[in-house]
Backbone as numpy.savetxt, mean C-alpha at the origin, in Angstrom:
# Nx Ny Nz CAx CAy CAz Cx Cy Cz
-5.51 -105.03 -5.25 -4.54 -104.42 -4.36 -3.56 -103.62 -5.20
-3.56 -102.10 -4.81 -2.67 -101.13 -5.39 -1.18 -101.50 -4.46
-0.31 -101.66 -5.39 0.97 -101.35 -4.79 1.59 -99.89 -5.39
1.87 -99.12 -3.95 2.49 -97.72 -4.64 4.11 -98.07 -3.80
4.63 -97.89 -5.32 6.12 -97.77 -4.86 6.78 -96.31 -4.22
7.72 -96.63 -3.79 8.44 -95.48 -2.93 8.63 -94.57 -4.12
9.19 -94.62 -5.30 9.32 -93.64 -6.82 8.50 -93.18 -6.82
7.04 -94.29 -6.78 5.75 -93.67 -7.00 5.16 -92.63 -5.99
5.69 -92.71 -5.02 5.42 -91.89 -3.49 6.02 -90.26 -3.86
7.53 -90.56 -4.26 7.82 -89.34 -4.26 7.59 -87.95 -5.51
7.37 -89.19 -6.33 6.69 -87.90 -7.61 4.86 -87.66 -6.94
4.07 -88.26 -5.97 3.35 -87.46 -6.05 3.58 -86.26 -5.32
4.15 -86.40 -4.05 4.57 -85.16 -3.49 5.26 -84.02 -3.95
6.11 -84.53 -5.06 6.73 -83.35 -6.17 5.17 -83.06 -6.54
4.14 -83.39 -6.95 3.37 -82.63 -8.18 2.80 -81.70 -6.76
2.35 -82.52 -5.26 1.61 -81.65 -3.86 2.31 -80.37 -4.33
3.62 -80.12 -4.15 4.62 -79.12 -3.74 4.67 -78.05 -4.91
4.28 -78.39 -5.92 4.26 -77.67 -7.09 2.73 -77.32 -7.00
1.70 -77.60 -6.54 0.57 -76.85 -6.54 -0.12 -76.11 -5.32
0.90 -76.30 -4.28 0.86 -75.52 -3.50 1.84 -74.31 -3.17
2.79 -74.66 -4.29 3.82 -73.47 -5.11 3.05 -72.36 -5.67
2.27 -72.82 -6.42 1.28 -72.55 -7.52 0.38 -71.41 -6.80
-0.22 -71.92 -5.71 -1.76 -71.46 -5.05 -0.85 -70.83 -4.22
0.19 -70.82 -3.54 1.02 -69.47 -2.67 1.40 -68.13 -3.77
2.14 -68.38 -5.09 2.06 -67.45 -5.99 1.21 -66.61 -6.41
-0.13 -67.21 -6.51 -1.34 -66.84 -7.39 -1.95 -65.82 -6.36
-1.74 -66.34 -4.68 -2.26 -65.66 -3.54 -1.09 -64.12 -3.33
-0.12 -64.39 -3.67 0.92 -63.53 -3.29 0.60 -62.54 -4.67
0.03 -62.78 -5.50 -0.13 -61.92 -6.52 -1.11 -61.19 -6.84
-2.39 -62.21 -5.55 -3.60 -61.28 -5.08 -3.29 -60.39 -4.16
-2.71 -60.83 -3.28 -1.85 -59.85 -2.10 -1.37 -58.41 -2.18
0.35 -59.17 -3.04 1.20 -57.84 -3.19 0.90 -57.07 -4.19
0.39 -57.48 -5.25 -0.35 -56.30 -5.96 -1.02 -54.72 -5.73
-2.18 -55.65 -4.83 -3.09 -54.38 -4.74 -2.03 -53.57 -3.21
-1.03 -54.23 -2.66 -0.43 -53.53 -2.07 0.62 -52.89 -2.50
1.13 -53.39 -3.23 2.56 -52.82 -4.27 1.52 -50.82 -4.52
0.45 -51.69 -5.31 -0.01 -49.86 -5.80 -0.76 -48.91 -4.90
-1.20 -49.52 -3.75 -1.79 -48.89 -2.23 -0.73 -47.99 -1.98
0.66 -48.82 -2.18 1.65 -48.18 -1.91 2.54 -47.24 -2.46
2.17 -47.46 -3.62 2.46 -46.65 -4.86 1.14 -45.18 -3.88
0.26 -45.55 -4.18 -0.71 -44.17 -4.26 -0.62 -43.84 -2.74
-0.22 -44.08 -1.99 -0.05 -43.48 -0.65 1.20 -42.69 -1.03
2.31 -43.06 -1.30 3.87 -42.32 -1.65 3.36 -40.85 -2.24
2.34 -41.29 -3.50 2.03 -39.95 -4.44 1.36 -39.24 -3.61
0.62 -39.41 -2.42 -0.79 -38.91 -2.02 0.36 -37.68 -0.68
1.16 -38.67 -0.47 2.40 -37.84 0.43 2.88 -36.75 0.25
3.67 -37.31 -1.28 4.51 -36.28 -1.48 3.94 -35.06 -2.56
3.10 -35.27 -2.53 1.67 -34.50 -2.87 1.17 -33.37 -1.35
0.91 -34.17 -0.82 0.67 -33.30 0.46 1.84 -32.48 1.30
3.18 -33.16 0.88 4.06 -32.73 1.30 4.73 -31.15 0.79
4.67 -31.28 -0.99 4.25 -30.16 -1.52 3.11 -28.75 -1.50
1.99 -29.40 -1.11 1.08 -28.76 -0.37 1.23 -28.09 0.59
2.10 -28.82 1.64 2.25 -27.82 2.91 3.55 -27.16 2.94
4.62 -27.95 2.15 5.27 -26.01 2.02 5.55 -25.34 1.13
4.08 -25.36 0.25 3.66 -24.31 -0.30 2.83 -23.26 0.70
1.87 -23.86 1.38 1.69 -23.20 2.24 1.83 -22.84 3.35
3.25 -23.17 4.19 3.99 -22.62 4.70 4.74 -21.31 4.35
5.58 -21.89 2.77 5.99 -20.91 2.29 5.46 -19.47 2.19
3.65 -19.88 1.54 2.81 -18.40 1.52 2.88 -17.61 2.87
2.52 -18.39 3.68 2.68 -17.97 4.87 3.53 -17.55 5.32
4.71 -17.66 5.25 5.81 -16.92 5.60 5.83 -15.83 4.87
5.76 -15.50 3.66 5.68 -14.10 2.85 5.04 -13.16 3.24
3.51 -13.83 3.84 2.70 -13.01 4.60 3.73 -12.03 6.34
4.06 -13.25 6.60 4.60 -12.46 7.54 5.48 -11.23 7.60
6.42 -11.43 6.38 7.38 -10.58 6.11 6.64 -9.23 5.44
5.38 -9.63 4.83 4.32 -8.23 4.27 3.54 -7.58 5.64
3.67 -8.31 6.85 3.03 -7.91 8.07 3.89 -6.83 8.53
4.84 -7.63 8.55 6.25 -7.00 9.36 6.40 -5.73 8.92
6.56 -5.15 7.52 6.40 -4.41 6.75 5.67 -3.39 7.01
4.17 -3.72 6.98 3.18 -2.80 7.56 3.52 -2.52 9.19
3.50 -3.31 9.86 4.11 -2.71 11.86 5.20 -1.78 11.58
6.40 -1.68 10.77 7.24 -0.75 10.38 6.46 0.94 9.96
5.22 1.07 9.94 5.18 2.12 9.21 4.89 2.39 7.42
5.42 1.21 6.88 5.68 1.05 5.53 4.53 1.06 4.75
3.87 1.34 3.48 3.23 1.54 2.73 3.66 0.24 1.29
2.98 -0.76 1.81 2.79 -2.27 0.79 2.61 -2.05 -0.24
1.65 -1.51 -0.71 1.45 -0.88 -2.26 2.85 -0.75 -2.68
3.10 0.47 -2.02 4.18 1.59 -3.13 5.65 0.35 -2.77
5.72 0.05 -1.99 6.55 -1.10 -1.89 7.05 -2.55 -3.23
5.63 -2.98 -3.07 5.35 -4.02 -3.78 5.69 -3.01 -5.87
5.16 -1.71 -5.88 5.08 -1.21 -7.36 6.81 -0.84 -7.96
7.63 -0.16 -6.43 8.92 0.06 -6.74 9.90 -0.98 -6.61
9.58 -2.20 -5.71 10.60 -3.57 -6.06 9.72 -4.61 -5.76
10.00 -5.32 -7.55 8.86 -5.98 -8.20 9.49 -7.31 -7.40
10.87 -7.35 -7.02 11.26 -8.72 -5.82 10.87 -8.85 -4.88
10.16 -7.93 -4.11 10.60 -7.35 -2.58 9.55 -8.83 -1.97
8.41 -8.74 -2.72 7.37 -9.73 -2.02 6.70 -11.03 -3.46
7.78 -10.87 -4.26 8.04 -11.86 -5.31 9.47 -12.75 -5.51
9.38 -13.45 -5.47 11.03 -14.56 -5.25 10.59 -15.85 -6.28
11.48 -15.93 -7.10 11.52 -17.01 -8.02 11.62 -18.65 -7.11
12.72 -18.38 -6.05 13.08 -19.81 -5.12 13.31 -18.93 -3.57
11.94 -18.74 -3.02 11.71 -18.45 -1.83 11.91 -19.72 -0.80
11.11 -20.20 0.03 11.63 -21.39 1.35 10.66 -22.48 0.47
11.91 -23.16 1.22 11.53 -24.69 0.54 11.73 -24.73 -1.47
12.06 -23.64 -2.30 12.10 -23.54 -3.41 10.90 -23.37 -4.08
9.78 -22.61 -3.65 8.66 -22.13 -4.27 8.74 -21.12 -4.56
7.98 -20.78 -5.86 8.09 -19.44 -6.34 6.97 -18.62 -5.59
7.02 -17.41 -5.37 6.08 -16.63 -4.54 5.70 -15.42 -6.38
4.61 -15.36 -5.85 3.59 -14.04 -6.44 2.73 -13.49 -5.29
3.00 -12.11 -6.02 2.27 -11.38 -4.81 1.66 -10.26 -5.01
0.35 -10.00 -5.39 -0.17 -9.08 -6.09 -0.69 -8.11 -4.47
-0.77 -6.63 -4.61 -1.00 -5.96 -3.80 -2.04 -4.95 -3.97
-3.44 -4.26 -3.76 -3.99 -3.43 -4.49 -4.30 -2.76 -2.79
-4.64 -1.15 -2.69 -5.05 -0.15 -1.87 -6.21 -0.11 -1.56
-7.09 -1.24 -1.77 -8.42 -1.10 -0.85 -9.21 -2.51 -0.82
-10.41 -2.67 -0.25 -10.69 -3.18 0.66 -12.33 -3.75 0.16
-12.87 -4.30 -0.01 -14.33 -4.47 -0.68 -15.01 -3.42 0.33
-14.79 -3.85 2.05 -16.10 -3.42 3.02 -15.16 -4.18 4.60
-15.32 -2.97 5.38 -14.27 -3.12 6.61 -14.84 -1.87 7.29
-15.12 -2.28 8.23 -15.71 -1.52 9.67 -14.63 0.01 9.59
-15.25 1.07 10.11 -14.15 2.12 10.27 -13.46 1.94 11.61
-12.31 2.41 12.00 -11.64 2.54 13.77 -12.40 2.54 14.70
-12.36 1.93 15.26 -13.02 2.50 16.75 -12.80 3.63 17.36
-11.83 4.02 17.13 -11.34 4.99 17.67 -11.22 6.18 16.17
-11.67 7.55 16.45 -11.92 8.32 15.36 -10.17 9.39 15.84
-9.22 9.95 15.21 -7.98 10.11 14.94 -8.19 11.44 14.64
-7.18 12.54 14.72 -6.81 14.00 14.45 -6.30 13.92 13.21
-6.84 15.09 12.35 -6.06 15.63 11.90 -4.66 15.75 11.30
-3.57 15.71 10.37 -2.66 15.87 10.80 -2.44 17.03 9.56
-1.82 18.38 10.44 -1.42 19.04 10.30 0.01 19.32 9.91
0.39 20.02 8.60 2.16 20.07 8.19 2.18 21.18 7.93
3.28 21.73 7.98 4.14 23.15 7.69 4.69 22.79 6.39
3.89 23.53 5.22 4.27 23.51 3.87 5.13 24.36 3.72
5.99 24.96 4.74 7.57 25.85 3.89 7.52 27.24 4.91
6.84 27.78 5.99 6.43 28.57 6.76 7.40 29.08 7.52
8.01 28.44 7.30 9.25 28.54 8.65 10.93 27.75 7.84
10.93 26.75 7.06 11.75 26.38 7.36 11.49 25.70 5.30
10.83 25.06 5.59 10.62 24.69 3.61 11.35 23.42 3.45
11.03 22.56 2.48 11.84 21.63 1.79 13.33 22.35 0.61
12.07 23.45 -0.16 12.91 23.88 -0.80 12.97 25.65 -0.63
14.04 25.94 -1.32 14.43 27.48 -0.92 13.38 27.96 -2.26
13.05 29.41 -2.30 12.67 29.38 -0.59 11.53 29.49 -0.17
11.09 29.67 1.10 10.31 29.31 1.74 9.22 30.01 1.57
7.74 29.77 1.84 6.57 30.01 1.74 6.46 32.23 2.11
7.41 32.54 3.31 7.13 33.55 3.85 8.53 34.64 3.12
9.55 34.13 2.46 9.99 35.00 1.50 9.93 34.30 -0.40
8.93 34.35 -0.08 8.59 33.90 -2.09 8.39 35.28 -2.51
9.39 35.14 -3.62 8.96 36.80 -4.19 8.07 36.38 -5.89
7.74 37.39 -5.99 6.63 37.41 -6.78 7.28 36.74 -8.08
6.17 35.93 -8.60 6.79 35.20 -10.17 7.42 33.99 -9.30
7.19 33.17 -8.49 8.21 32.46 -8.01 7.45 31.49 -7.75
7.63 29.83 -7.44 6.59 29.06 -7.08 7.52 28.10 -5.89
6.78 27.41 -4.69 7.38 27.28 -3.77 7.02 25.73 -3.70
7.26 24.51 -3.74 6.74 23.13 -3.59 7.21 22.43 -2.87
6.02 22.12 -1.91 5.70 20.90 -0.49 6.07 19.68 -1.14
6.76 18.92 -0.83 6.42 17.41 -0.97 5.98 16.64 -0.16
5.22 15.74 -0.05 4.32 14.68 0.82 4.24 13.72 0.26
4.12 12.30 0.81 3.63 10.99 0.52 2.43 11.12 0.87
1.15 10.88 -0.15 -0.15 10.51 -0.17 -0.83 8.90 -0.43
-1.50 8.29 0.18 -2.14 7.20 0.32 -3.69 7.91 -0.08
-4.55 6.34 -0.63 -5.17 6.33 -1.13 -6.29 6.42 -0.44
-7.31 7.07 -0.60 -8.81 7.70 0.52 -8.52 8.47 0.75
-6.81 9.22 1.14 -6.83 10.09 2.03 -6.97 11.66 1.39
-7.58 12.86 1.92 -7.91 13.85 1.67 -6.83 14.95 2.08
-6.02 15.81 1.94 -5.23 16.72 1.64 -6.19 17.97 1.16
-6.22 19.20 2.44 -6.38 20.64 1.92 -5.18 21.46 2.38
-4.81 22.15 1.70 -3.77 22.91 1.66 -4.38 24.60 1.75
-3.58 25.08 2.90 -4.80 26.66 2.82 -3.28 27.59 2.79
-3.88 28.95 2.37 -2.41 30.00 2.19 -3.16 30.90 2.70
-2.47 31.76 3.92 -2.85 33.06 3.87 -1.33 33.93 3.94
-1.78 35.04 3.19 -1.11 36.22 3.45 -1.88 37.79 3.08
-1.15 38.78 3.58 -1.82 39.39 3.63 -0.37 41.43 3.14
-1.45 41.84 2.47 0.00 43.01 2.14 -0.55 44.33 2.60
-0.21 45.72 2.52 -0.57 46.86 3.05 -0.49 47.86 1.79
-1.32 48.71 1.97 -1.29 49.92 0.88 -0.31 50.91 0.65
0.21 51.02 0.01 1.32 52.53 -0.11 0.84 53.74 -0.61
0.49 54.83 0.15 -0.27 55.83 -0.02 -1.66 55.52 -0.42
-1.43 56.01 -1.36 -3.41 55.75 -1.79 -3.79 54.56 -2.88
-2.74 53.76 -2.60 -1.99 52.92 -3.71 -2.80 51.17 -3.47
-3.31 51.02 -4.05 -4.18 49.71 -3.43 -3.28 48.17 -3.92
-3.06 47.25 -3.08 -2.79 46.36 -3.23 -3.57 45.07 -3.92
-2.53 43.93 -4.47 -3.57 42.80 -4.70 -2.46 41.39 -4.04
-3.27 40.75 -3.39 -2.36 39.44 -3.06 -3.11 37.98 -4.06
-2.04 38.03 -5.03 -2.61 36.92 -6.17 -1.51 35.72 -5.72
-2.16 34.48 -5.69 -1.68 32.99 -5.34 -2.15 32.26 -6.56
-1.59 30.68 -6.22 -1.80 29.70 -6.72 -1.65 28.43 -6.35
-2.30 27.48 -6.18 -2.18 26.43 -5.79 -2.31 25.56 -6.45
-1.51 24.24 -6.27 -1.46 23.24 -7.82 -1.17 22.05 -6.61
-1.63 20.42 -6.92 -1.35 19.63 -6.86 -1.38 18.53 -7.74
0.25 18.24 -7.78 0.51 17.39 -8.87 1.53 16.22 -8.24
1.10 15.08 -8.61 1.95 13.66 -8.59 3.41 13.69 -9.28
4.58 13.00 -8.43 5.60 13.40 -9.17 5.58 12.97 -10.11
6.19 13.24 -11.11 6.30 12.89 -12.80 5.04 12.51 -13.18
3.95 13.38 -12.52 2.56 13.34 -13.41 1.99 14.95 -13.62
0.86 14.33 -14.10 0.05 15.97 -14.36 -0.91 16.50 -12.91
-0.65 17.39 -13.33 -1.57 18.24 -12.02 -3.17 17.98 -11.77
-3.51 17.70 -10.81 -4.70 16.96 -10.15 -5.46 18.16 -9.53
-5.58 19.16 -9.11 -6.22 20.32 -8.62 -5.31 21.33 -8.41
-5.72 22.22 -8.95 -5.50 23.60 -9.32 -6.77 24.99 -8.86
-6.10 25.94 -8.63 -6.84 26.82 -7.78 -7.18 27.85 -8.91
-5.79 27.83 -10.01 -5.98 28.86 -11.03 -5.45 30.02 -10.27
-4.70 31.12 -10.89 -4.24 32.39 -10.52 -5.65 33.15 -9.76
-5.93 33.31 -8.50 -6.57 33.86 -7.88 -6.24 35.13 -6.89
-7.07 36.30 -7.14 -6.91 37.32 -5.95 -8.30 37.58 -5.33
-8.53 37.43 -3.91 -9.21 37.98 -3.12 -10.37 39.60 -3.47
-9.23 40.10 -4.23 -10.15 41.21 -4.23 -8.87 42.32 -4.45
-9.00 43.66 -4.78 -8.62 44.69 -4.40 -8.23 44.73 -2.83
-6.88 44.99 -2.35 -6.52 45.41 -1.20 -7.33 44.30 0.22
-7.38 43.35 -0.24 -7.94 42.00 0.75 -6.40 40.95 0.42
-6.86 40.24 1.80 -5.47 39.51 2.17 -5.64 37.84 1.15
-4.76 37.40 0.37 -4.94 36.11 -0.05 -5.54 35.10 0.72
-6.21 34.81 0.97 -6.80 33.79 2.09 -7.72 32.24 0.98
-7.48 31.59 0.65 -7.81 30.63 -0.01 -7.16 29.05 0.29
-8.72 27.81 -0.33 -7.57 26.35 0.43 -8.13 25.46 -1.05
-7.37 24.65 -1.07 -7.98 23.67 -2.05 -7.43 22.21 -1.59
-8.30 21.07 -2.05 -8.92 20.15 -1.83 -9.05 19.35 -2.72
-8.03 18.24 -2.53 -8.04 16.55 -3.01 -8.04 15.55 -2.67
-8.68 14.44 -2.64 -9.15 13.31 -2.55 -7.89 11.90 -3.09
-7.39 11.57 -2.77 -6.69 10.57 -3.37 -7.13 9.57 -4.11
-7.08 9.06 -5.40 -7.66 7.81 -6.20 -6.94 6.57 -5.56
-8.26 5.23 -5.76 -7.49 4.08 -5.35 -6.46 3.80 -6.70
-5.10 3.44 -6.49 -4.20 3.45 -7.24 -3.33 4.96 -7.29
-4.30 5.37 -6.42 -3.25 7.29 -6.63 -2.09 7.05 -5.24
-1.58 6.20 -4.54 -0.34 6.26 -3.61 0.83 6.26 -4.66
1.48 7.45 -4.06 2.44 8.43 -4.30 3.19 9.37 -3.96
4.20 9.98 -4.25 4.64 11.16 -3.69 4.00 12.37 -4.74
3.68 13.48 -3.83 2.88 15.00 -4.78 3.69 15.90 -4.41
3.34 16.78 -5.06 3.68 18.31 -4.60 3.14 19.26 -4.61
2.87 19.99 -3.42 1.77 21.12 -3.94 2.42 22.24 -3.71
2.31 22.96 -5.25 2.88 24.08 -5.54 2.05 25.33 -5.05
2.70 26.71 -4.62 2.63 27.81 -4.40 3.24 28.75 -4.87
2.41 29.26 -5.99 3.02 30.16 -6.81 2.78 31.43 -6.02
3.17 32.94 -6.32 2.56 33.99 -6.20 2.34 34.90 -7.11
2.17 35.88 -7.40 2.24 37.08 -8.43 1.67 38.78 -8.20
2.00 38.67 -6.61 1.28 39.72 -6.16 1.79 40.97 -5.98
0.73 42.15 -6.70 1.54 43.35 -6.53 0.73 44.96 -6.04
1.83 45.43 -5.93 0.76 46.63 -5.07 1.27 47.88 -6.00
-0.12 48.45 -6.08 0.04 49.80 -6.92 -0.46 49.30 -8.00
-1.72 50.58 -8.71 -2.42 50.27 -10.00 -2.97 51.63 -10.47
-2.29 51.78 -11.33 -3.49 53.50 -12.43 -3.15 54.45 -11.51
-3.21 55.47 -12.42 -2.88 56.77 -11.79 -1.48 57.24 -11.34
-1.08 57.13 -10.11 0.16 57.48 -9.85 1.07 57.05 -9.50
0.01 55.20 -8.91 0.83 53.84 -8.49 1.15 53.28 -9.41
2.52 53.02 -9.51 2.80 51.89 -10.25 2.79 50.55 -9.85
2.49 49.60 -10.68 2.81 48.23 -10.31 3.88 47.99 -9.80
3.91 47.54 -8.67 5.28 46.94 -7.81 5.39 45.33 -7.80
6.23 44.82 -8.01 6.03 43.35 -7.64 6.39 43.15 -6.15
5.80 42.29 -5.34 5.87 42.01 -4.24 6.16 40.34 -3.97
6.90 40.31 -2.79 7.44 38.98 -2.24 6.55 39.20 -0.99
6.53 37.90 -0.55 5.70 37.53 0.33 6.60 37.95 2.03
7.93 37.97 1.58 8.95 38.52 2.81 8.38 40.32 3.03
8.56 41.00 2.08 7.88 42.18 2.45 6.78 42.72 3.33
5.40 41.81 2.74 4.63 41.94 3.07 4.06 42.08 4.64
2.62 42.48 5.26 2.45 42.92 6.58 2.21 41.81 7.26
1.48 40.76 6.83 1.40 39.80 7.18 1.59 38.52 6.23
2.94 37.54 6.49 3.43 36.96 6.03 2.78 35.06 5.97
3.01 34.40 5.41 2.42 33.24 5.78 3.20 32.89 6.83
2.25 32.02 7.60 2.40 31.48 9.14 1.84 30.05 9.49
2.66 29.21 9.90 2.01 28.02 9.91 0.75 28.16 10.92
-0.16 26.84 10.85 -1.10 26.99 12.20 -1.58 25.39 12.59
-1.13 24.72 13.82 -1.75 23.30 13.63 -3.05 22.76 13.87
-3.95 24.14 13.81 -5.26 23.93 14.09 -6.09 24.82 13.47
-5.97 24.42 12.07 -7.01 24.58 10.94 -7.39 25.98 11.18
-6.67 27.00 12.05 -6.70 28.72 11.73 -6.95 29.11 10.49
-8.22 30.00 9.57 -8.26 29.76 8.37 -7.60 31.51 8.01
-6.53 32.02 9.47 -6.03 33.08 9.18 -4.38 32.55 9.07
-4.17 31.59 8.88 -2.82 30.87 8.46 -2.62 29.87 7.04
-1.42 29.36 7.56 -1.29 28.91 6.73 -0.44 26.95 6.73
-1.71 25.90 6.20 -1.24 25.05 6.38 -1.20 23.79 5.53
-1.19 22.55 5.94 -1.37 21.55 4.72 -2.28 20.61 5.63
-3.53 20.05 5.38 -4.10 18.88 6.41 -4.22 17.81 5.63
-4.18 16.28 6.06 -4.01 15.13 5.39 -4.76 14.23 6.48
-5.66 13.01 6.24 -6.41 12.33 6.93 -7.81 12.25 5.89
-8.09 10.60 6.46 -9.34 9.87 5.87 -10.69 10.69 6.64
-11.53 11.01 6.31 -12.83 11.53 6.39 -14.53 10.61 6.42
-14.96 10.40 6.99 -15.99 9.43 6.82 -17.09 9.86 8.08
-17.99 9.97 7.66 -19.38 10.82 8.73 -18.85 11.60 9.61
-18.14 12.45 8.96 -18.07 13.62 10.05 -17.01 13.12 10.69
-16.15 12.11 10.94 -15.22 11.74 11.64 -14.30 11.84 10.66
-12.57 12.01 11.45 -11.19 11.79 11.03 -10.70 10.47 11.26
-10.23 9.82 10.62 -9.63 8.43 10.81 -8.55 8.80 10.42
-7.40 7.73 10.90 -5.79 7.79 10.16 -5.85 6.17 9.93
-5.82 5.90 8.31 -5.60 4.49 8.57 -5.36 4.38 6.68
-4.86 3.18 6.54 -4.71 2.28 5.31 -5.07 0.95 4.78
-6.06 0.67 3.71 -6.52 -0.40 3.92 -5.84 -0.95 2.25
-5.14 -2.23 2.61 -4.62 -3.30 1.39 -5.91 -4.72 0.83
-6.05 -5.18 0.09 -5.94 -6.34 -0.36 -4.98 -7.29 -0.66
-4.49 -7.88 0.05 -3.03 -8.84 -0.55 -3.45 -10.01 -1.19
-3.11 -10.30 -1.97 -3.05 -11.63 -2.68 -1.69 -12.71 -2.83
-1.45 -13.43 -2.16 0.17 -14.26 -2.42 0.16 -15.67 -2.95
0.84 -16.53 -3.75 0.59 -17.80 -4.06 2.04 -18.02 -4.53
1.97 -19.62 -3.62 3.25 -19.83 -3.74 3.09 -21.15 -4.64
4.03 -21.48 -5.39 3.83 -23.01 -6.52 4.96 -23.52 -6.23
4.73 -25.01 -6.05 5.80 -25.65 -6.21 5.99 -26.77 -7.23
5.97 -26.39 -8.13 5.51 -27.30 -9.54 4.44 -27.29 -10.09
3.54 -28.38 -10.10 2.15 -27.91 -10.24 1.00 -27.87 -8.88
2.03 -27.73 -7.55 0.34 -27.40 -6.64 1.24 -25.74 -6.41
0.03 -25.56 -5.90 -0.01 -24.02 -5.27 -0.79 -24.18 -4.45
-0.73 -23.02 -3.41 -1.68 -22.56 -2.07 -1.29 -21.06 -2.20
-2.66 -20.28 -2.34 -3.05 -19.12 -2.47 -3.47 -18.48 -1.22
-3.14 -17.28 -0.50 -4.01 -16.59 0.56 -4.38 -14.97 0.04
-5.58 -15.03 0.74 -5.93 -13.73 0.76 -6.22 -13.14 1.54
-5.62 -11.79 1.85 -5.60 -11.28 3.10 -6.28 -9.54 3.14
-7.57 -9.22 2.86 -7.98 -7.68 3.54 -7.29 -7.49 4.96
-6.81 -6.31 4.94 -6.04 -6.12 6.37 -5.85 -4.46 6.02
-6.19 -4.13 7.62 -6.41 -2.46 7.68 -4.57 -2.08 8.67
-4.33 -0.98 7.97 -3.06 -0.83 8.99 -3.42 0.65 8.96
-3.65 0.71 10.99 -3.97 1.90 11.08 -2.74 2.44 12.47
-1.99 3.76 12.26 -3.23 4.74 11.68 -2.23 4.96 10.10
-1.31 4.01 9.75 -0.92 3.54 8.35 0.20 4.67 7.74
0.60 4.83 6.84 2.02 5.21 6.02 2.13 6.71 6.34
0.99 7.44 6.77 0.73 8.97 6.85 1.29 8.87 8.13
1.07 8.32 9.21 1.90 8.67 9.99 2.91 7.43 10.43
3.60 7.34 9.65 4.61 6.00 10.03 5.32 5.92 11.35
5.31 7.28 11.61 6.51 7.13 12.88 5.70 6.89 14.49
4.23 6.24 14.19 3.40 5.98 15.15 3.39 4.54 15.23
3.10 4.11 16.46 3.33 2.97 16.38 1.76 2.01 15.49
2.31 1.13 15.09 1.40 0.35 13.92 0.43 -0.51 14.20
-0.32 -0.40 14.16 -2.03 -1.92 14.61 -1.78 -2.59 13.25
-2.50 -3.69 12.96 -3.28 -4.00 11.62 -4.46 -5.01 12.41
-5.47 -4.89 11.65 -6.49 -5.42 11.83 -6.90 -6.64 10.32
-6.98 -7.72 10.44 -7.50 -8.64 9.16 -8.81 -8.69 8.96
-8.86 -8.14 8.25 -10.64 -8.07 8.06 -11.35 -9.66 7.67
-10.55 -10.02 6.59 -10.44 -11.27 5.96 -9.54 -11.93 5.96
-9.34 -13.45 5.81 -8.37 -14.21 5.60 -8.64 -15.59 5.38
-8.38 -15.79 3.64 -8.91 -16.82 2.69 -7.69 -17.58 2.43
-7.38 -18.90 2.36 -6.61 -20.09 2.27 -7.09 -20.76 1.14
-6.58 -20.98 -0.45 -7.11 -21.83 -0.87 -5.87 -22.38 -1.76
């Protein structure tokens, strides 16, 4: 016969209580562990994703403000080349830095549905940028259009005038035509040309815009034309104000006037339009979210004061 004393009673329940101390710890350490770092990697996986989305919010918003831009009329390129901030911000929304690269064309994008006119300008005919004007240029003198050109687009510029004989005295109407980028070199040139003996200047020339060629140009109009030669005529210098028939604007490609035409060309059709590649990426430490956006804005910067479409050809999220 065991006798267990009451002393003896209560130290075993001290040792129960201590090993079921023991086996609640050991369980709580199987437990909160793998939850302590569940919880750990959910927090990171958050604020990870949380970064993620306004980064790409942020991109997204830049985009909009480069949309907005284009519905204005505006020309993104030449935008993006003259303020290197405009669609770049060190601490844009939410404090992401934005990049925003911009280039003037397009891999492959359907043409308009709709095929567009022409557009016709008065290079100095009447009224001029600069003095003076196309219809009193006197001889030795050069007269220059300025225009904003976009890239695809085609620009011919045509001159007519025309002078009269003095006695038996034969005339010559000598021109020139030059197009040159501002503060660049000249891109097509006609060279000092005359028609002929006693024939009216009538000549056009023809450029193509390079991708990367959006810019402002100018196309110059020189003259040097004079009447009277050998014998009893003397050389006269002549201004284009004198003359019998003077330059004259025309908004429909009259090749007995005188005009400037600008518009995209493609099978026989006229389009008015502008096509970008945008690229934007916004970082917010080390994530980023990048978009890419082909987008046509027609009928685009040539005629700004029309109201604006854009069409997305593409649009990449990564």
């Amino acid at each position: 016969m065991v006798i267990i004393s009451k002393e003896t009673h209560v130290k075993a329940k001290k040792g129960q209580v201590l090993i079921i101390t023991l086996v609640i710890m050991a369980v709580g350490l199987i437990v909160i562990s793998p939850l302590l770092s569940y919880t750990d990697s959910s927090y990171t996986q958050y604020t990870q994703q949380l970064k993620t989305t306004n980064a790409y919010y942020s991109v997204d918003a830049m985009m909009g403000v480069i949309f907005a831009d284009m519905y204005a009329g505006k020309d993104i390129y030449m935008l993006n080349q003259a303020d290197s901030t405009r669609y770049n911000n060190q601490s844009w929304l939410n404090g992401c830095k934005i990049n925003t690269s911009i280039t003037d064309t397009i891999a492959s994008a359907p043409l308009p549905d709709q095929p567009a006119d022409w557009v016709y300008l008065d290079p100095g005919c009447a009224f001029g940028l600069n003095c003076p004007a196309l219809n009193a240029l006197s001889s030795g003198t050069t007269h220059s259009f300025e225009l904003y050109l976009t890239a695809g687009t085609t620009v011919t510029s045509h001159w007519y005038f025309k002078d009269s004989s003095y006695r038996t005295c034969a005339y010559y109407c000598i021109g020139r035509m030059m197009i040159t980028p501002v503060n660049g070199t000249t891109v097509a040139d006609t060279g000092s040309v005359s028609n002929g003996t006693s024939v009216a200047f009538n000549k056009s020339l023809t450029y193509t815009v390079p991708l990367g060629g959006n810019n402002l140009y100018y196309i110059n109009f020189s003259q040097t034309s004079v009447r009277g030669s050998g014998g009893n005529c003397a050389n006269t210098s002549r201004s284009t104000a004198d003359m019998t028939v003077k330059p004259a604007f025309s908004a429909d490609g009259d090749f007995n006037n005188t005009w400037v035409r600008i518009g995209n060309s493609s099978g026989g059709q006229v389009y008015q339009y502008q096509d970008y590649t945008i690229t934007s990426t916004a970082s917010f430490g080390n994530t980023y979210a990048t978009i890419q956006a082909c987008v046509r804005q027609s009928p685009g910067p040539l005629k700004w004061w029309e109201q604006q479409s854009l069409v997305v050809i593409s649009w990449t999220i990564s």
